[in-house]
C-alpha positions as CSV (number, residue, x, y, z in Angstrom):
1,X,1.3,-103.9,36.6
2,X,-1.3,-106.0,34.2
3,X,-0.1,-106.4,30.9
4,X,-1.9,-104.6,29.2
5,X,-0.8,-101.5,31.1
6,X,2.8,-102.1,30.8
7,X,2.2,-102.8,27.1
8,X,0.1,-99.2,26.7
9,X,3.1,-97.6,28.8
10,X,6.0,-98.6,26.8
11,X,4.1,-97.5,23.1
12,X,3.4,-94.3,24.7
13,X,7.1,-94.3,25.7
14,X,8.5,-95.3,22.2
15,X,6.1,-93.0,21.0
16,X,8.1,-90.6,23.0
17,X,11.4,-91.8,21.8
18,X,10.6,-91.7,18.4
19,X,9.3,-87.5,18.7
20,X,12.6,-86.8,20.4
21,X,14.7,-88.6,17.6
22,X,13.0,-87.0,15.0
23,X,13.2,-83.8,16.3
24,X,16.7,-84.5,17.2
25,X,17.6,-85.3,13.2
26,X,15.8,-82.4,12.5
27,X,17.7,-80.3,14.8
28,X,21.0,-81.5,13.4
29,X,20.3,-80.8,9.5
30,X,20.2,-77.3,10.7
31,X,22.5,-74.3,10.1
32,X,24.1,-73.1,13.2
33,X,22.2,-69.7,12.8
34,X,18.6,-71.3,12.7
35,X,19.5,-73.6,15.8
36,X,20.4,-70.3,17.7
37,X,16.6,-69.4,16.3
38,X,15.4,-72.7,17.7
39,X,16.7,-72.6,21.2
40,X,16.3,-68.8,21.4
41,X,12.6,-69.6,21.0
42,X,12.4,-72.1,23.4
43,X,13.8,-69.9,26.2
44,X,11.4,-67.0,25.5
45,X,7.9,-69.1,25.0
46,X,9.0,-71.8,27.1
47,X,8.2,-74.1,23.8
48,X,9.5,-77.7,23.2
49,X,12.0,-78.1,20.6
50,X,9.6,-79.5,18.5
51,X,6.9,-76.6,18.7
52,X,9.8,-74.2,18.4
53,X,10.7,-76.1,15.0
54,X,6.7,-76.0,13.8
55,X,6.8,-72.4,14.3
56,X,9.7,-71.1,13.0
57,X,9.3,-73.2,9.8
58,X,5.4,-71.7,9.5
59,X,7.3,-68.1,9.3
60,X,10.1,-68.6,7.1
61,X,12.7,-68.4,10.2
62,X,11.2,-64.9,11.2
63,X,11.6,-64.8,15.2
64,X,8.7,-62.5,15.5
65,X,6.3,-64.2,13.0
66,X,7.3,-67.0,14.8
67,X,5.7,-65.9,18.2
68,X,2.8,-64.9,16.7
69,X,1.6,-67.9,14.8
70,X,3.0,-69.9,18.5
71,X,0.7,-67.4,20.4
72,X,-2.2,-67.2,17.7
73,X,-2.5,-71.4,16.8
74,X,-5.9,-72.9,18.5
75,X,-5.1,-74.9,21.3
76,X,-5.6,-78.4,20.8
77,X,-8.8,-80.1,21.7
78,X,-8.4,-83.0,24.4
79,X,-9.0,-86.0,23.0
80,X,-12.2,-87.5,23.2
81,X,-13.1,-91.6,24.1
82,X,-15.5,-92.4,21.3
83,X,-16.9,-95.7,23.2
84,X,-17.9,-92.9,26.1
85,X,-19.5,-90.7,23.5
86,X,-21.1,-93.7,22.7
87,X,-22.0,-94.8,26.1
88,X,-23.5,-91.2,26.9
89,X,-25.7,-90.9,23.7
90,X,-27.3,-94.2,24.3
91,X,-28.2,-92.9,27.7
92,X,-30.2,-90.0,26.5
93,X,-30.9,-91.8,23.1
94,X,-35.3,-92.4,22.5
95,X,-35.9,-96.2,23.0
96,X,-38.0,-96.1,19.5
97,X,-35.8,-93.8,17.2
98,X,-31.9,-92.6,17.0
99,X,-32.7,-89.4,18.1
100,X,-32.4,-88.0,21.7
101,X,-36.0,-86.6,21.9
102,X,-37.7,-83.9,25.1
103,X,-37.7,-86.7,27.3
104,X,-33.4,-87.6,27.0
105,X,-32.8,-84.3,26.8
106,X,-34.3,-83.6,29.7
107,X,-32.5,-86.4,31.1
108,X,-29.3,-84.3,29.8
109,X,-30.4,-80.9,31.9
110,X,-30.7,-83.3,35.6
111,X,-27.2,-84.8,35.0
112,X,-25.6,-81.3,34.0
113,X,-27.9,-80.3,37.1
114,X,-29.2,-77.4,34.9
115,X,-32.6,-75.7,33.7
116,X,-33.7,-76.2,30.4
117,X,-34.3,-73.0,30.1
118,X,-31.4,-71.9,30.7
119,X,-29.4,-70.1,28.4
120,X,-26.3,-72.3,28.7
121,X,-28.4,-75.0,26.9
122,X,-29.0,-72.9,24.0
123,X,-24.9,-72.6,24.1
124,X,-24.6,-76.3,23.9
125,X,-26.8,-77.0,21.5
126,X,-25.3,-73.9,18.9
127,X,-22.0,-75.8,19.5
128,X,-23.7,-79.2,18.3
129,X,-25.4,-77.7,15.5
130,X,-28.8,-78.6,16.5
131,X,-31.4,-78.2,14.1
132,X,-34.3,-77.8,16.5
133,X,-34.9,-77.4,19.8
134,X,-35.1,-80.4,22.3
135,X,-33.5,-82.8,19.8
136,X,-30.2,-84.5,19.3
137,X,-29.0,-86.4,16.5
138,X,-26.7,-89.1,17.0
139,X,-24.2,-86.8,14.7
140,X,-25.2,-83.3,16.1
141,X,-24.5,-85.0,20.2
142,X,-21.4,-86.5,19.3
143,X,-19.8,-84.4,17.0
144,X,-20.5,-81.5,19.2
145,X,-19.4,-83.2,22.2
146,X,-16.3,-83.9,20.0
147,X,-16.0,-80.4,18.9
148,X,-15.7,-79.5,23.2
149,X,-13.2,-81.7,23.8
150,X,-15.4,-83.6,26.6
151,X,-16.5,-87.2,26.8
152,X,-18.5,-86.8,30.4
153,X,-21.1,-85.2,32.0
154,X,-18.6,-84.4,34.7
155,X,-16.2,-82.6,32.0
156,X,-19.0,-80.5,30.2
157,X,-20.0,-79.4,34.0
158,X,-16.7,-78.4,34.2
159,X,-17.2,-76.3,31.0
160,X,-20.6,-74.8,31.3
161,X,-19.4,-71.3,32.9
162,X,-16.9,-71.1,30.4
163,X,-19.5,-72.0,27.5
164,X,-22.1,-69.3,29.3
165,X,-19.0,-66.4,29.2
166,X,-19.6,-67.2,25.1
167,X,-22.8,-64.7,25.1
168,X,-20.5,-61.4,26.2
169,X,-18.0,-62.2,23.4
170,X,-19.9,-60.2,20.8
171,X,-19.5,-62.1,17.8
172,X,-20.5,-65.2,19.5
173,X,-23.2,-63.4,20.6
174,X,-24.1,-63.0,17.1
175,X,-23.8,-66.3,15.7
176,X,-25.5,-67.8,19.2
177,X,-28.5,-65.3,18.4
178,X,-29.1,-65.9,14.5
179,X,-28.6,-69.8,14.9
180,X,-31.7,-69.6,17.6
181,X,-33.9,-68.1,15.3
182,X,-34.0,-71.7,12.9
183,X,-33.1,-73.6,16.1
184,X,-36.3,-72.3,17.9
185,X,-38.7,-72.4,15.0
186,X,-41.4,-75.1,14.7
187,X,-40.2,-77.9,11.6
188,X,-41.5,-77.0,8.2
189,X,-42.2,-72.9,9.2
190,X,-40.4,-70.2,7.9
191,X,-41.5,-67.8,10.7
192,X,-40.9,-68.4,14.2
193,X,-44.0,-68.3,16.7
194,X,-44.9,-65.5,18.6
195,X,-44.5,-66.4,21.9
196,X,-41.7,-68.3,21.0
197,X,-39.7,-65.2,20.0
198,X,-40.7,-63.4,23.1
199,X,-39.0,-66.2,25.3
200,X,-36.2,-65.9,23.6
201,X,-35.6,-62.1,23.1
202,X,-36.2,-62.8,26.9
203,X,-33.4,-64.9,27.5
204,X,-30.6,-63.9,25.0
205,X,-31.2,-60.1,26.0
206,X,-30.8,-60.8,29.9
207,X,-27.4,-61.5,28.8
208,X,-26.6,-58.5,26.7
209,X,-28.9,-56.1,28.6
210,X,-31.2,-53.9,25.9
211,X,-33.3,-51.7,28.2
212,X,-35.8,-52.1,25.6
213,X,-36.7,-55.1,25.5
214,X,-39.6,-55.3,27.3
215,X,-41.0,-52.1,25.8
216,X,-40.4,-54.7,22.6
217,X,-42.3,-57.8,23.6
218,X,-45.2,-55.5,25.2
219,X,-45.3,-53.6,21.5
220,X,-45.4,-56.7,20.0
221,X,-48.0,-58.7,22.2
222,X,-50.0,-55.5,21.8
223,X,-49.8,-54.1,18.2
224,X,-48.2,-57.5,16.2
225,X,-50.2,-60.8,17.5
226,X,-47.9,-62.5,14.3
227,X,-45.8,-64.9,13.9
228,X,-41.2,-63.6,13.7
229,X,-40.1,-63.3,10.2
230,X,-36.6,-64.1,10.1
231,X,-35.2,-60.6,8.6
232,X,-37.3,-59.1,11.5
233,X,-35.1,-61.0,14.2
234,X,-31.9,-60.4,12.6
235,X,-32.5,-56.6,12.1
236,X,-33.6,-55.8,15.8
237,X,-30.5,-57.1,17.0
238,X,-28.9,-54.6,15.0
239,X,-31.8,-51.6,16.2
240,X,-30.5,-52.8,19.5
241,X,-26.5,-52.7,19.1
242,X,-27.1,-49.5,16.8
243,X,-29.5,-47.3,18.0
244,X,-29.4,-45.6,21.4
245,X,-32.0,-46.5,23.6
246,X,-33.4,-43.0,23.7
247,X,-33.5,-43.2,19.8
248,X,-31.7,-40.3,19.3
249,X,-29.8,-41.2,16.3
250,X,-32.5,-43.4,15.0
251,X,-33.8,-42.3,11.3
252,X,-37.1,-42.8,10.2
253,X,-36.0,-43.1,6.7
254,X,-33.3,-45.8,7.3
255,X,-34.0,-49.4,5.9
256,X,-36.0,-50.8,8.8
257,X,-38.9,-53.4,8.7
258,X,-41.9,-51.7,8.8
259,X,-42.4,-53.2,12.5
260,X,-39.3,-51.6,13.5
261,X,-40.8,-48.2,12.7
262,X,-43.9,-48.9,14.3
263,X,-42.4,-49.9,17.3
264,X,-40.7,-46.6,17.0
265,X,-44.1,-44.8,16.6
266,X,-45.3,-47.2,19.7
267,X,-42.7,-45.7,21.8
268,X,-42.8,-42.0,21.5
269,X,-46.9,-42.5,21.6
270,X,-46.2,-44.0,25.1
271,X,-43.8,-41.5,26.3
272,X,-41.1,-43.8,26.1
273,X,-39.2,-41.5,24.3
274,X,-39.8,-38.1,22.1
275,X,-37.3,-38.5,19.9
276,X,-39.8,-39.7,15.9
277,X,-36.1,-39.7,13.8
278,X,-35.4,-37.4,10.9
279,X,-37.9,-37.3,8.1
């Protein structure tokens, strides 16, 4: 074994050492009733001694709050090799600026062998807190990357149908939705473009289905011709979660924007539906 093996082996194994004696000390200054707690909970969770400890302390010595902060605690993110986060950026990074620009990103799509436009980008790039769309600062890649736990292209494959499952969780779905709205805009606009918006209604609703959306971009294309004001994207996803597609329990004299109602208007003019809403 080289040297430097043997030396990383046996500090990982007085690493070890050193947990189990301080657990073992810890275990010892204990009451005879609170080890019975300790080794009760190991049996039933199938916890180490020292999680078991963690736990019980976090609820006072209550056996059942102690299952539920074991059961409820965020599992811990694998570790991350910050020289291959380092490695990676630099292979997408823009020769000229420290910034991974269209071209890198694109780069990014080939090696997780997936479209651009697909969805699961938009995923990855809510998790790196990107602030616009085919960009990467050094910050958002690797503190994102970070945040996943993944230090390789062959790991975040691994993840992408996990990260793509994200969209049916409803309140991701939320926060995934509103964050594309300043994601997708142009820099220095406070409305997002037209055909922009359409692309991504597109996209975001062919993962939670809205059998208007079509009817929507068609309305729009037709009636609008204008640029997406932000209150406008946020209220039609709630039209869409709210109102039933037959508008049956829409009211014309709820707080909609004025191009909600119109589209209203647009649909029962087309047949779409007969249902106008109380007045």
């Amino acid at each position: 074994m080289p040297f430097t093996s043997r030396v990383k082996t046996q500090v990982s194994a007085g690493t070890a050492v050193e947990a189990a004696i301080s657990s073992a000390i810890a275990m010892n200054k204990l009451g005879r009733g609170h080890r019975d707690k300790v080794h009760q909970f190991m049996t039933i969770a199938g916890a180490s001694e020292k999680a078991a400890l963690q736990a019980l302390k976090a609820s006072d010595w209550n056996l059942e709050g102690a299952f539920e902060v074991f059961y409820n605690q965020p599992p811990a993110k694998p570790t991350t090799d910050p020289r291959h986060l380092e490695e990676l950026y630099l292979r997408y990074k823009d020769p000229y600026c420290d910034m991974i620009l269209v071209d890198g990103v694109s780069q990014f799509c080939d090696d997780l062998q997936t479209d651009p436009g697909d969805v699961v980008m938009l995923v990855i790039s809510w998790h790196m807190k990107a602030a616009t769309m085919c960009e990467f600062s050094r910050q958002e890649f690797i503190g994102g990357l970070q945040s996943l736990g993944v230090d390789s292209i062959e790991k975040l494959k691994y993840l992408l149908p996990s990260l793509r499952a994200e969209l049916k969780d409803e309140h991701k779905f939320r926060e995934i939705y509103n964050f594309a709205f300043g994601w997708a805009k142009e820099k220095g606009q406070k409305s997002l473009a037209l055909d922009t918006a359409l692309g991504m209604w597109r996209l975001l609703f062919a993962e939670r289905s809205w059998p208007l959306v079509e009817h929507w971009c068609q309305f729009l294309q037709v009636k609008h011709n204008k640029a997406i004001s932000r209150d406008t994207w946020s209220q039609l996803l709630e039209f869409s979660r709210t109102i039933s597609p037959s508008l049956s329990n829409y009211d014309a004299e709820g707080a909609w924007p004025y191009l909600i109602d119109e589209f209203v208007e647009y649909l029962c003019e087309n047949g779409v539906s007969q249902t106008r809403g109380s007045s």
